[in-house]
N, C-alpha and C positions, 0 to 999 in steps of 0.2 A: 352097422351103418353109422357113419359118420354123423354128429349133430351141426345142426346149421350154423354158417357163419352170419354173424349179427351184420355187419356193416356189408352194403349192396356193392358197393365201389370194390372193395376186397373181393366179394365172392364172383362179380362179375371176371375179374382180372384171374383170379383161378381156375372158372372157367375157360378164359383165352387160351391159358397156357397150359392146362389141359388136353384144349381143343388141338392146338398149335401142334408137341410133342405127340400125337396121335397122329397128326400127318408124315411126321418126320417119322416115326416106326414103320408106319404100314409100306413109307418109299425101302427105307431100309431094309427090313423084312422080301420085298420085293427085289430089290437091288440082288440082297442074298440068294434067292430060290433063282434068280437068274444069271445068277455069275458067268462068268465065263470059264473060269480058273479058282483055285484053291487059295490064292494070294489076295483078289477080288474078295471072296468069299472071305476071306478071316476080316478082313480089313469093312465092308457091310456088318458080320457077326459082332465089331467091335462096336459100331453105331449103334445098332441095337440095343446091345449092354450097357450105352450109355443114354441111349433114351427109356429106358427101362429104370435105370439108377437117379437119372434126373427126375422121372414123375415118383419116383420113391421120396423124391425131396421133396417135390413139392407137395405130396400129402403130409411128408412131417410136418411142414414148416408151416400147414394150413392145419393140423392137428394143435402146432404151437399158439394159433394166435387164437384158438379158441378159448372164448372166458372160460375158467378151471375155477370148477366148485370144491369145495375142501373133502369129497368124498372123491373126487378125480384124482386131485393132488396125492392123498393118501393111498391109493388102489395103482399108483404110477411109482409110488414108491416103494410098495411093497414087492419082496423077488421071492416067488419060493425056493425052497432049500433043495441043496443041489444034493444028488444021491449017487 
């Protein structure tokens, strides 16, 4: 679980676009189960991908602007060892 965002203005606005990008999937998602044709379909398949990789952004960059305690910083830096 993600920890809360301090400033209201901010998290309200991540909620928008949240909310927003959830409408846009679920047309898309729909566009796709309905296509008509395989051209239709890849071309919906693409939207999705790309409404799926935008709320990918938008959790980082709302992960970014949360105040980082110096036990964050360090557990973010740390990679375990590749085998």
């Amino acid at each position: 679980m993600e920890p809360p965002i301090q400033d209201p203005q901010l998290r309200q606005l991540f909620h928008q676009l949240n909310n927003q990008l959830g409408i846009v999937l679920a047309h898309a998602e729909l566009l796709e189960a309905k296509a008509p044709d395989m051209a239709h379909r890849a071309r919906a398949e693409q939207v999705v991908k790309s409404v799926l990789d935008a709320m990918g952004t938008a959790k980082e960059i709302r992960r970014r602007s949360e105040p980082q305690t110096p036990a964050d910083v360090s557990s973010r830096n740390t990679k375990p060892a590749l085998q």
